[in-house]
PDB file of N, CA, C and O in Angstrom:
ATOM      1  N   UNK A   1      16.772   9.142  -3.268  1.00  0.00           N
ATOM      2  CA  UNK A   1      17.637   8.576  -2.262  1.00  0.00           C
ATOM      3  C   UNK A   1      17.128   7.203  -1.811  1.00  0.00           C
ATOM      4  O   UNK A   1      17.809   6.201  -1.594  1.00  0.00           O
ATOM      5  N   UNK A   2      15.762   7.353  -1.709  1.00  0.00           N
ATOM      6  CA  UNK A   2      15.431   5.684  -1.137  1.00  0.00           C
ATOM      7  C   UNK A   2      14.438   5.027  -2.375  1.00  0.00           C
ATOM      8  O   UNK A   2      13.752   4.039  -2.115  1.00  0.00           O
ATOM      9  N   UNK A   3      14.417   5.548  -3.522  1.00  0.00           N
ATOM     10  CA  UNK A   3      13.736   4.834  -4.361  1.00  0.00           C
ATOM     11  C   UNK A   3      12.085   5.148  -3.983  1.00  0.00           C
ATOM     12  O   UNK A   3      11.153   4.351  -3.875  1.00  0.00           O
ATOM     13  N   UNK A   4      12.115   6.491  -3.843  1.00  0.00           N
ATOM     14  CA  UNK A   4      10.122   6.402  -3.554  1.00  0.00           C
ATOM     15  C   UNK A   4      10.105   7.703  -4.096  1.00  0.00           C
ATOM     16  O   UNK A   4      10.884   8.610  -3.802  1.00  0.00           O
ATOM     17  N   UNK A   5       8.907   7.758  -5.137  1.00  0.00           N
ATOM     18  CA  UNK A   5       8.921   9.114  -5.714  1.00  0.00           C
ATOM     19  C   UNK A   5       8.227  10.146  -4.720  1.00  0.00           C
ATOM     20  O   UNK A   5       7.500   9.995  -3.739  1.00  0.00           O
ATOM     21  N   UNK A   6       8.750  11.258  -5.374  1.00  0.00           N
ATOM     22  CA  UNK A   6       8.551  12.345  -4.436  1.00  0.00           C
ATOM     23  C   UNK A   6       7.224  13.199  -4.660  1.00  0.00           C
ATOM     24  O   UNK A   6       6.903  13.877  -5.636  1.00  0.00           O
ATOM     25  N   UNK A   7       6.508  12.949  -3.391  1.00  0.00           N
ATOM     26  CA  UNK A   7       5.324  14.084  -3.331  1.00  0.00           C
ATOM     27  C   UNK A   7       5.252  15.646  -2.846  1.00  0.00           C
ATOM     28  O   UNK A   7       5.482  15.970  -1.681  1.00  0.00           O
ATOM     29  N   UNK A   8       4.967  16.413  -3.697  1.00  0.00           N
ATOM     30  CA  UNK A   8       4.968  17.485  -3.411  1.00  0.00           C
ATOM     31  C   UNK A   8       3.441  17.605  -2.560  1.00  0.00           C
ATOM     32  O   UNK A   8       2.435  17.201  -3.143  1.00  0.00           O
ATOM     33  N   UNK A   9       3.330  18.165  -1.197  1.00  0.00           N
ATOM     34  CA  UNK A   9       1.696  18.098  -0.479  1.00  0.00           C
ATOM     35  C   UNK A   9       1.936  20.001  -0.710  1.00  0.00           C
ATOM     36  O   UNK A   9       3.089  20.370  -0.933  1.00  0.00           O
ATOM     37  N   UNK A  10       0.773  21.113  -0.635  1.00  0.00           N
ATOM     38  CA  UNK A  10       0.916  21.592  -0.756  1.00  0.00           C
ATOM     39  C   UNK A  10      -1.140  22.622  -0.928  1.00  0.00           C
ATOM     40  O   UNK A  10      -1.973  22.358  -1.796  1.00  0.00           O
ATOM     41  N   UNK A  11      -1.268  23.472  -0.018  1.00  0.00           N
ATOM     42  CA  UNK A  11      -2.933  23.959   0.200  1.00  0.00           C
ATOM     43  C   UNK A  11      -3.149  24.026  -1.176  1.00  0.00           C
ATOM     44  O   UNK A  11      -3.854  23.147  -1.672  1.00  0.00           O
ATOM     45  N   UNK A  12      -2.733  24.804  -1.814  1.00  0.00           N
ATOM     46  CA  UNK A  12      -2.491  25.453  -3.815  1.00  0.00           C
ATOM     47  C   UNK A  12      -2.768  24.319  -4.533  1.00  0.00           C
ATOM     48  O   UNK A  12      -3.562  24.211  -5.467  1.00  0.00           O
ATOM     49  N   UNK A  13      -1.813  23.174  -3.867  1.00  0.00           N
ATOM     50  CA  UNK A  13      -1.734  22.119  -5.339  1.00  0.00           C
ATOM     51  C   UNK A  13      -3.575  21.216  -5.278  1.00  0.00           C
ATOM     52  O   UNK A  13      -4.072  20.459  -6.113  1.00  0.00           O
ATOM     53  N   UNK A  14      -4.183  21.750  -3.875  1.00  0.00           N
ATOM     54  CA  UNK A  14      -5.970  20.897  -4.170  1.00  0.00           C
ATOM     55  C   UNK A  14      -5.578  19.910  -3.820  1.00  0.00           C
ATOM     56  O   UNK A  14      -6.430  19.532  -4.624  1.00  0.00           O
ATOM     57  N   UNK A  15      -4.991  18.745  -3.290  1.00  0.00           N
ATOM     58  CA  UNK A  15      -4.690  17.973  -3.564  1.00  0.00           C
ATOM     59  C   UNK A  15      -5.436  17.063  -2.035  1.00  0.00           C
ATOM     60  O   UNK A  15      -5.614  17.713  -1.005  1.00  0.00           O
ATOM     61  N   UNK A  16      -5.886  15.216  -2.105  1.00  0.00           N
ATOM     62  CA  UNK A  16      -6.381  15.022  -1.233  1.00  0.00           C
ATOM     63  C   UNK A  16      -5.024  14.358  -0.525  1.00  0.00           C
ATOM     64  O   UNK A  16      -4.412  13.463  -1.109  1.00  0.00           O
ATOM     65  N   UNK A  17      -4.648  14.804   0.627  1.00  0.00           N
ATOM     66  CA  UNK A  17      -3.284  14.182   1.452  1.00  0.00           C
ATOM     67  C   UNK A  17      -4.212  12.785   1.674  1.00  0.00           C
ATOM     68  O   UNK A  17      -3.426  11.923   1.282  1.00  0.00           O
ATOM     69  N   UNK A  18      -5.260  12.186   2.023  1.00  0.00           N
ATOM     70  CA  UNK A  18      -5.565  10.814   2.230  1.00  0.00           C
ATOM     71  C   UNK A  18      -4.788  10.325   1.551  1.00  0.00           C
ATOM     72  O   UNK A  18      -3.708   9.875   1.934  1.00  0.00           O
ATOM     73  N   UNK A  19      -5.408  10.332  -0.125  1.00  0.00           N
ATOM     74  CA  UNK A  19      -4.826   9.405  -0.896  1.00  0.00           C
ATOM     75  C   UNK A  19      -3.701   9.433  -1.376  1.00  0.00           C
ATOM     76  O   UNK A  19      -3.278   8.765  -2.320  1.00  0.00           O
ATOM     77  N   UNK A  20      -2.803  10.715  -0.342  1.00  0.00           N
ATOM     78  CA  UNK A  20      -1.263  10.523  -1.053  1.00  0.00           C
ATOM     79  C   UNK A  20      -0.611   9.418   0.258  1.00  0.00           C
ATOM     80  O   UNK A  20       0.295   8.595   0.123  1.00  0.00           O
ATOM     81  N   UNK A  21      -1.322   9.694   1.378  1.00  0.00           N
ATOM     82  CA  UNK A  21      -0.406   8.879   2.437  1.00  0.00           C
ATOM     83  C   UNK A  21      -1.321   7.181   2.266  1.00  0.00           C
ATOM     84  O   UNK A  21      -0.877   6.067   2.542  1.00  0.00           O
ATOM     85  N   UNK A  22      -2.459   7.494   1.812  1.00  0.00           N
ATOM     86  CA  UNK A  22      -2.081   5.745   1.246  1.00  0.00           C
ATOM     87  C   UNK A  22      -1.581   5.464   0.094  1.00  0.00           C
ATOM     88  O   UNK A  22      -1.657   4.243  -0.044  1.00  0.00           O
ATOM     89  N   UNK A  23      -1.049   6.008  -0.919  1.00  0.00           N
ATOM     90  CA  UNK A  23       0.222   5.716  -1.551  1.00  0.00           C
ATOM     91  C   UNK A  23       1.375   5.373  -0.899  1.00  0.00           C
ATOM     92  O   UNK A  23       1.785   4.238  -1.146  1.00  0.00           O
ATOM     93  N   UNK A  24       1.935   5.957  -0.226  1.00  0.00           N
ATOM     94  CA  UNK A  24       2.536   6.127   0.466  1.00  0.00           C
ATOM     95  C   UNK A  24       3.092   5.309   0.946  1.00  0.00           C
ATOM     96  O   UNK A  24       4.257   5.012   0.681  1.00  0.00           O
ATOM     97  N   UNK A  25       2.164   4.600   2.004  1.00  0.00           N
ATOM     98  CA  UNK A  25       1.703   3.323   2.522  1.00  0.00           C
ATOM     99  C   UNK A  25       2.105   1.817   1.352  1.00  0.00           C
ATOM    100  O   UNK A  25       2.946   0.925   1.466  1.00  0.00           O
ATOM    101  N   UNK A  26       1.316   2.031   0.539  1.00  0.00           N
ATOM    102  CA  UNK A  26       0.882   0.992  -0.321  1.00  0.00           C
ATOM    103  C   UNK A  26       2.695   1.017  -0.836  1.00  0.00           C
ATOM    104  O   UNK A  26       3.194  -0.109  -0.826  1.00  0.00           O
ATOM    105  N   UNK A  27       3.471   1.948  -1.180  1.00  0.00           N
ATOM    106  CA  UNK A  27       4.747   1.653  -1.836  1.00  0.00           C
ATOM    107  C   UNK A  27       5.847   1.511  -0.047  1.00  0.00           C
ATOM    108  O   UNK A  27       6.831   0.804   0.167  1.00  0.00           O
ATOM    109  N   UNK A  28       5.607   1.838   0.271  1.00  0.00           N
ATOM    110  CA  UNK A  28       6.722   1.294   1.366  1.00  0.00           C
ATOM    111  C   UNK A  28       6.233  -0.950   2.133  1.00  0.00           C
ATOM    112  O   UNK A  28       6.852  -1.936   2.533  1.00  0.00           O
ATOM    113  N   UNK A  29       5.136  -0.619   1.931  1.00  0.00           N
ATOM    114  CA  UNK A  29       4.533  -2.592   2.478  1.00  0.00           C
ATOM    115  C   UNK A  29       4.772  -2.773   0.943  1.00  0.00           C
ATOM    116  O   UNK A  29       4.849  -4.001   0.926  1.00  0.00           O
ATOM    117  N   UNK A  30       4.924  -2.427  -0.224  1.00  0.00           N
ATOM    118  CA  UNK A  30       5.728  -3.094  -1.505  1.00  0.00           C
ATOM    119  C   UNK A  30       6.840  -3.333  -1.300  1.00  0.00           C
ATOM    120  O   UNK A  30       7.188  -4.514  -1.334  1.00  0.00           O
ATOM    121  N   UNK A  31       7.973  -2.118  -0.960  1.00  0.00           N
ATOM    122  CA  UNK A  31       9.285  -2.305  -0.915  1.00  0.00           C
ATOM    123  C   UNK A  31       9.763  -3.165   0.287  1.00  0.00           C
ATOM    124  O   UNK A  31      10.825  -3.766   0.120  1.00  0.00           O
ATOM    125  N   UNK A  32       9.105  -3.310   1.509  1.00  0.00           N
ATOM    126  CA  UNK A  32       9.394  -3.777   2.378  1.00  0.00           C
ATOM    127  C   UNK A  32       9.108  -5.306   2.165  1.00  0.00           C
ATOM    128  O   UNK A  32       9.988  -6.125   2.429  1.00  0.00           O
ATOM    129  N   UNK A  33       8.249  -5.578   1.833  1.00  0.00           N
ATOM    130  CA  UNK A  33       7.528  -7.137   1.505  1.00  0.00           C
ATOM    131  C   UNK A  33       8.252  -8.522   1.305  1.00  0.00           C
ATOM    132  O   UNK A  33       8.071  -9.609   1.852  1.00  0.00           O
ATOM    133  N   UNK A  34       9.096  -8.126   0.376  1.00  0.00           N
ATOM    134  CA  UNK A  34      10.224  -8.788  -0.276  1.00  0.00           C
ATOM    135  C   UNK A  34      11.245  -8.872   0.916  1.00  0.00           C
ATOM    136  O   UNK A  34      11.612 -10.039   1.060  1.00  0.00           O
ATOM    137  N   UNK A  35      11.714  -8.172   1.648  1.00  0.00           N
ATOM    138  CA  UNK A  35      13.191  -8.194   2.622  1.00  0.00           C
ATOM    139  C   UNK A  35      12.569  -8.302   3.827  1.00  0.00           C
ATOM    140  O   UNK A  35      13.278  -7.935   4.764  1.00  0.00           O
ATOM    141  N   UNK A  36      11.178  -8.790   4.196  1.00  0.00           N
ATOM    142  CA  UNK A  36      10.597  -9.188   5.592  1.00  0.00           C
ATOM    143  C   UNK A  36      10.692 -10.660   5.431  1.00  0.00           C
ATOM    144  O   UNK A  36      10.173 -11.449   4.642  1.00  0.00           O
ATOM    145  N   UNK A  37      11.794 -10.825   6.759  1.00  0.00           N
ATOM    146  CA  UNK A  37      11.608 -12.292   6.694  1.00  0.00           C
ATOM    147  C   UNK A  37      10.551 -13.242   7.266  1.00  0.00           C
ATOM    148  O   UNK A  37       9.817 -12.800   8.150  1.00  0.00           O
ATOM    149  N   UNK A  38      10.401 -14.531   6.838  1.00  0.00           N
ATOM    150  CA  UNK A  38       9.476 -15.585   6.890  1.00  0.00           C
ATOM    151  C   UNK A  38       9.521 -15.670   8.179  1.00  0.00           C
ATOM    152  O   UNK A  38      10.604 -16.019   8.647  1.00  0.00           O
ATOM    153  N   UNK A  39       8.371 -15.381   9.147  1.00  0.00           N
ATOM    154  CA  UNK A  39       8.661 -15.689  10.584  1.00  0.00           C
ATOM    155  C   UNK A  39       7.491 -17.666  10.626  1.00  0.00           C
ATOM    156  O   UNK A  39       7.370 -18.499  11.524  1.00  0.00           O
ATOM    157  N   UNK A  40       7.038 -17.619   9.485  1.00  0.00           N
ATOM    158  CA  UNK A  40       6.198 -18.621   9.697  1.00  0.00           C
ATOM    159  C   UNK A  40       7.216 -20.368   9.235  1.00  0.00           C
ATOM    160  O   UNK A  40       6.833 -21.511   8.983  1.00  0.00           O
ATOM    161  N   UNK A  41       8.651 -19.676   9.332  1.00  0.00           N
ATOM    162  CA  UNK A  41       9.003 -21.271   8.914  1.00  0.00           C
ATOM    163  C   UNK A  41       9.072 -22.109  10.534  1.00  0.00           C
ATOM    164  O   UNK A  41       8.933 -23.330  10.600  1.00  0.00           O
ATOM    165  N   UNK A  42       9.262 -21.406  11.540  1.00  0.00           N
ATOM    166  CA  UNK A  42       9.687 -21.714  12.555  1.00  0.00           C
ATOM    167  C   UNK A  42       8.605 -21.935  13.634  1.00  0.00           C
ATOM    168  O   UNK A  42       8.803 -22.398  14.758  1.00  0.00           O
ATOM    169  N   UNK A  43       7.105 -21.418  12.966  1.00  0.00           N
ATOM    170  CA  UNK A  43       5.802 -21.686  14.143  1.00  0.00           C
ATOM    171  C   UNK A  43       5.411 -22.963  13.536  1.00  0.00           C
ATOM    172  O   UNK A  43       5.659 -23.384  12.406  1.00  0.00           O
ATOM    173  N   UNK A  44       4.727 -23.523  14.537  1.00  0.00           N
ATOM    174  CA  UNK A  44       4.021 -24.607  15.160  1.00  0.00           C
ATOM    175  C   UNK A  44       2.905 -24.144  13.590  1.00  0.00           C
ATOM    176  O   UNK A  44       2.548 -23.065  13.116  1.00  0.00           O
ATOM    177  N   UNK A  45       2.630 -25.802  13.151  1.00  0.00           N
ATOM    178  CA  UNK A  45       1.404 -25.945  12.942  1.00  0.00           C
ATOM    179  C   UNK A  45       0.064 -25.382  12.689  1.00  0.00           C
ATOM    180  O   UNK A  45      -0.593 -25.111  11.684  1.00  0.00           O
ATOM    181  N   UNK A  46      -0.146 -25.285  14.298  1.00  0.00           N
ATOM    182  CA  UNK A  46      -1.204 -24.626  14.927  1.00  0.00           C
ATOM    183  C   UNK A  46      -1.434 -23.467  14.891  1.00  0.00           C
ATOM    184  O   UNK A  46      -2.574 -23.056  15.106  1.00  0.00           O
ATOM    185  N   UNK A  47      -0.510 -22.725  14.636  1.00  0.00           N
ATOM    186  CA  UNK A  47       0.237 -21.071  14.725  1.00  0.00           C
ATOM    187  C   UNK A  47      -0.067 -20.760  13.472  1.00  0.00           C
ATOM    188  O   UNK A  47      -0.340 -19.571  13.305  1.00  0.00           O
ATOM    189  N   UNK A  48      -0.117 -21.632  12.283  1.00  0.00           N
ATOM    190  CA  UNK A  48       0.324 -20.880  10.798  1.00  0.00           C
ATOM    191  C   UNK A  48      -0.722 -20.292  10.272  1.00  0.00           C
ATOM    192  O   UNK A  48      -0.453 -19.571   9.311  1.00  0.00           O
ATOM    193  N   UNK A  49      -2.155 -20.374  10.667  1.00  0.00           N
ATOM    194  CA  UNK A  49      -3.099 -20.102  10.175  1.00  0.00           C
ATOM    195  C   UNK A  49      -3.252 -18.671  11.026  1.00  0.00           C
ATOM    196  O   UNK A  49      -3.562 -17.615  10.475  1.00  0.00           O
ATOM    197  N   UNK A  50      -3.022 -18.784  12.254  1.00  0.00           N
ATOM    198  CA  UNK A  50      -3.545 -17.552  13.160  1.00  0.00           C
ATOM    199  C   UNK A  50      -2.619 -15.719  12.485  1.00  0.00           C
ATOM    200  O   UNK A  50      -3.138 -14.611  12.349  1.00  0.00           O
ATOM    201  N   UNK A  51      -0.793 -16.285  12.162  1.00  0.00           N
ATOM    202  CA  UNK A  51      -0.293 -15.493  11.775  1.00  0.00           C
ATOM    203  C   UNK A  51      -0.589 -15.560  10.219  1.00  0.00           C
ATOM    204  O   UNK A  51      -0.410 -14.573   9.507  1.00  0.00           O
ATOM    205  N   UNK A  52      -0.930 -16.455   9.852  1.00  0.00           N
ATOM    206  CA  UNK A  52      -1.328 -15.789   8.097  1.00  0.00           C
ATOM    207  C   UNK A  52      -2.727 -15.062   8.246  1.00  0.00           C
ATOM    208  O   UNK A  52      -3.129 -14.721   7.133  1.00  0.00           O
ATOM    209  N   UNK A  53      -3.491 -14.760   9.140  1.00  0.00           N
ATOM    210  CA  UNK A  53      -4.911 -14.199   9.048  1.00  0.00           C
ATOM    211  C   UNK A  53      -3.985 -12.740   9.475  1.00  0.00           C
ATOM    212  O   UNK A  53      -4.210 -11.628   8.997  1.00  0.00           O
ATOM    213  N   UNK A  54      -3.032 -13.026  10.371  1.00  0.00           N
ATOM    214  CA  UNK A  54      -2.463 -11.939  11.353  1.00  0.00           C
ATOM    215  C   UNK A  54      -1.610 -10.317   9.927  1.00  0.00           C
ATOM    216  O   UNK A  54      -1.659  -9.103   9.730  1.00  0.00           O
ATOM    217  N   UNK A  55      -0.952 -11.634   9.372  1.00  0.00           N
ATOM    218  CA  UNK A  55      -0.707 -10.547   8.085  1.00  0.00           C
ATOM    219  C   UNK A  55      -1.398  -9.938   6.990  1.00  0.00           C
ATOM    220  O   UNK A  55      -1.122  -8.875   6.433  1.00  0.00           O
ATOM    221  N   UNK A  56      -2.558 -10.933   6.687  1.00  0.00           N
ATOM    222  CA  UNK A  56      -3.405  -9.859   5.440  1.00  0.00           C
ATOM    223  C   UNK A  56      -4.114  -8.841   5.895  1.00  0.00           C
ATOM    224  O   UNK A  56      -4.857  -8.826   6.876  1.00  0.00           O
ATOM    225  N   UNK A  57      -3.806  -7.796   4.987  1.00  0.00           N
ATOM    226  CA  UNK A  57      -4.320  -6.343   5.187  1.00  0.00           C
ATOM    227  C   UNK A  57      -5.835  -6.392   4.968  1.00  0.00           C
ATOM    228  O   UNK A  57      -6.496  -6.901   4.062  1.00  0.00           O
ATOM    229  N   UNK A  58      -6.127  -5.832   5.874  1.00  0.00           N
ATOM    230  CA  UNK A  58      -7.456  -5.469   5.982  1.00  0.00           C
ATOM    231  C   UNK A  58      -8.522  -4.832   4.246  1.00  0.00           C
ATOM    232  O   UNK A  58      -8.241  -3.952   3.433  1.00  0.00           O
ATOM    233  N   UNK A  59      -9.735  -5.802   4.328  1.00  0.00           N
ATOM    234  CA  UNK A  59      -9.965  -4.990   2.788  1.00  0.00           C
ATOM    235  C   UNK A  59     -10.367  -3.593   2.905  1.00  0.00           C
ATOM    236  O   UNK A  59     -11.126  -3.438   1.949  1.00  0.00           O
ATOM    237  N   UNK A  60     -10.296  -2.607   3.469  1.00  0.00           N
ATOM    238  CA  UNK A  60     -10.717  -1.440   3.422  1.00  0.00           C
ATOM    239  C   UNK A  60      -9.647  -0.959   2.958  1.00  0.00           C
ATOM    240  O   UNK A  60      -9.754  -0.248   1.959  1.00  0.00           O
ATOM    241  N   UNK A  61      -8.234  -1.210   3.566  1.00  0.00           N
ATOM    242  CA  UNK A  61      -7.309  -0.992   2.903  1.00  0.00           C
ATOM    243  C   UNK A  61      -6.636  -0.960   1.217  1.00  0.00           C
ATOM    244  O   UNK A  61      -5.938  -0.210   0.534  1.00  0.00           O
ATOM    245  N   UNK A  62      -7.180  -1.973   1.113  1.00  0.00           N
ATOM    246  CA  UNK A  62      -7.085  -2.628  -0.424  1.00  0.00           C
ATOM    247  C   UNK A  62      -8.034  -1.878  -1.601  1.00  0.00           C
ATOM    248  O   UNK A  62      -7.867  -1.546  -2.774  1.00  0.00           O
ATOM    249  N   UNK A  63      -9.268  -1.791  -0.484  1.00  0.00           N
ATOM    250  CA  UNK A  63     -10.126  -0.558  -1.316  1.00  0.00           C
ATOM    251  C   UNK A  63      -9.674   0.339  -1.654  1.00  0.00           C
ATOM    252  O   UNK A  63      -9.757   0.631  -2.847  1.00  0.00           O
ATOM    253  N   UNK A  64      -8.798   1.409  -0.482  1.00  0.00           N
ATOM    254  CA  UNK A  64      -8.093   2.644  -0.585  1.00  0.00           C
ATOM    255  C   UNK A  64      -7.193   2.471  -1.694  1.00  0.00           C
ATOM    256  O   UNK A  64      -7.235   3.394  -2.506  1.00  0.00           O
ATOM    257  N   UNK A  65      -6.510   1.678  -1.908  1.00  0.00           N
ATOM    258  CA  UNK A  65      -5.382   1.428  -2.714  1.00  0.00           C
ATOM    259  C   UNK A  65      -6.249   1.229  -4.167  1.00  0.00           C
ATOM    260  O   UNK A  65      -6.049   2.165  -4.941  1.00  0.00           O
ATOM    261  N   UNK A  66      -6.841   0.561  -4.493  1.00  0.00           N
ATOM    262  CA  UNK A  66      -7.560   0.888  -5.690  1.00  0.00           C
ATOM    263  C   UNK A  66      -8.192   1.850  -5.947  1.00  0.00           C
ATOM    264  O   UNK A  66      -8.051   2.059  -7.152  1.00  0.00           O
ATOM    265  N   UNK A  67      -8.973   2.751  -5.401  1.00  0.00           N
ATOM    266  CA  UNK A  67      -9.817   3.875  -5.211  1.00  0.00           C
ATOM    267  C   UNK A  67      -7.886   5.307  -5.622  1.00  0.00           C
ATOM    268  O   UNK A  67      -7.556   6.355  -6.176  1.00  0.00           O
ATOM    269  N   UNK A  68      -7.608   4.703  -5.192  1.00  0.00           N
ATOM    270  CA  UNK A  68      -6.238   6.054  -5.207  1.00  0.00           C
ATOM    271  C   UNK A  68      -5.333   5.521  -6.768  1.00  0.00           C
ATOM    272  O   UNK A  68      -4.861   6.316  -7.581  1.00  0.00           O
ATOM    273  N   UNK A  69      -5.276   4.144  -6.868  1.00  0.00           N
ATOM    274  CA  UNK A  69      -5.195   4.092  -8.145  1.00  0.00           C
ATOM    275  C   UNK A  69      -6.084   4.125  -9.051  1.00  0.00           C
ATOM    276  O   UNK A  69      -5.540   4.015 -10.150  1.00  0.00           O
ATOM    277  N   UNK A  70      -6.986   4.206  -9.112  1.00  0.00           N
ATOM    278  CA  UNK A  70      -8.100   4.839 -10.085  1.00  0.00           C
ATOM    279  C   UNK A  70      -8.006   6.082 -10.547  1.00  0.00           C
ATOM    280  O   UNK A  70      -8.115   6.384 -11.736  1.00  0.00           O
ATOM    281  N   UNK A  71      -7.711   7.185  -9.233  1.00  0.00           N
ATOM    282  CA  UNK A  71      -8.213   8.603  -9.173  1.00  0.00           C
ATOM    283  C   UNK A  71      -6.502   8.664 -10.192  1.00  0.00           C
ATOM    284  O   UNK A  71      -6.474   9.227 -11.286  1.00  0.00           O
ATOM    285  N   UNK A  72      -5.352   8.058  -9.637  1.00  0.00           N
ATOM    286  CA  UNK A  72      -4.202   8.819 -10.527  1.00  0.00           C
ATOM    287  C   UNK A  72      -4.248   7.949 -11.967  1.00  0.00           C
ATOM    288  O   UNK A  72      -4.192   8.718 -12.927  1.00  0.00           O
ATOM    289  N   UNK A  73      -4.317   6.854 -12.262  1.00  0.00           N
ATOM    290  CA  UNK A  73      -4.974   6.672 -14.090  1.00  0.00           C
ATOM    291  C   UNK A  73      -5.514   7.943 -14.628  1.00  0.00           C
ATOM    292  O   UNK A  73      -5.059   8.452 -15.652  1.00  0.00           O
ATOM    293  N   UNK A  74      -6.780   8.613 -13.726  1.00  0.00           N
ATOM    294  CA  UNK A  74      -7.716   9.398 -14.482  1.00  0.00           C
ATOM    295  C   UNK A  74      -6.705  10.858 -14.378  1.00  0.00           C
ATOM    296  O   UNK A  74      -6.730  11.757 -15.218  1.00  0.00           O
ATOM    297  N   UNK A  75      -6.101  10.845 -13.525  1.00  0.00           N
ATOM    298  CA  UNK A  75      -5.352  11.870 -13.284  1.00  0.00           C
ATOM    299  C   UNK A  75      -4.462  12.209 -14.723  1.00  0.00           C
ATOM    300  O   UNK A  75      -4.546  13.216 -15.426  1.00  0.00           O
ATOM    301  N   UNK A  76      -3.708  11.174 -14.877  1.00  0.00           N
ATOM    302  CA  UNK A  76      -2.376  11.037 -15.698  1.00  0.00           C
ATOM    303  C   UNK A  76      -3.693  10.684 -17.377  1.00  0.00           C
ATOM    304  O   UNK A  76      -3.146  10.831 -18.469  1.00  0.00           O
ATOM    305  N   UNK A  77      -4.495  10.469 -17.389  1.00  0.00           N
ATOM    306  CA  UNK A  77      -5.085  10.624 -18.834  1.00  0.00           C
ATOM    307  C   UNK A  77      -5.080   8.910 -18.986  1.00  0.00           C
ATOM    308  O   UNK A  77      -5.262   8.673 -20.180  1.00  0.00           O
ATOM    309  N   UNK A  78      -4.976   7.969 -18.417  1.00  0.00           N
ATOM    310  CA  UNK A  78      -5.322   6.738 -18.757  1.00  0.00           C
ATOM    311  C   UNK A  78      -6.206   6.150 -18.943  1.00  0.00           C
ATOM    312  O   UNK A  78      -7.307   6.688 -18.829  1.00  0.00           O
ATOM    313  N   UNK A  79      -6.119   5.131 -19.217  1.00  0.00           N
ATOM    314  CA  UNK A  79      -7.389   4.013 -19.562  1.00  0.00           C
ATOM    315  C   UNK A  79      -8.219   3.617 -17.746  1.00  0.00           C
ATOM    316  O   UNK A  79      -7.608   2.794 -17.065  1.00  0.00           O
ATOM    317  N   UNK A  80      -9.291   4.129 -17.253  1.00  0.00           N
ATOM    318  CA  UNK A  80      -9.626   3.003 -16.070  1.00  0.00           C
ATOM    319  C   UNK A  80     -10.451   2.225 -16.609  1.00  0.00           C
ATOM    320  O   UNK A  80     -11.250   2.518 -17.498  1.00  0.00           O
ATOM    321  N   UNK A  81     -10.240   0.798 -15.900  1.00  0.00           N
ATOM    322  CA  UNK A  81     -10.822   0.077 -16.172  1.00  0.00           C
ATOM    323  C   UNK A  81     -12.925   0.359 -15.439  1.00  0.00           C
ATOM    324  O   UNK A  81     -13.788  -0.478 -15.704  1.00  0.00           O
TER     325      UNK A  81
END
């Protein structure tokens, strides 16, 4: 219905809910990314640096997101790098 594949969570399936809700995460700030509009055409100068620090995600985050794509490569039988 909204274009996000479906997780089954579940005690049986073992499964770690962390790294499904930062999936989760990581595909909705994808889909959203694109149709958020530019609030930086309209600030000051002075402003553009404070809100571009204001939007990048934190690297712990970014960790999670690699660390959860790692674990499903190895999951699904792929190559990790």
């Amino acid at each position: 219905m909204y274009g996000f594949v479906h997780y089954e969570v579940s005690v049986a399936l073992n499964l770690d809910i962390d790294d499904l809700l930062v999936g989760l995460i990581a595909e909705i700030r994808e889909s959203v990314k694109p149709n958020r509009p530019s609030f930086l055409d309209n600030v000051e100068a002075s402003d553009e640096s404070v809100s571009a620090e204001a939007e990048e995600e934190p690297s712990d985050f970014k960790a999670a997101i690699r660390r959860y794509s790692k674990r499903k490569r190895e999951q699904m039988g792929g190559a990790v790098e």
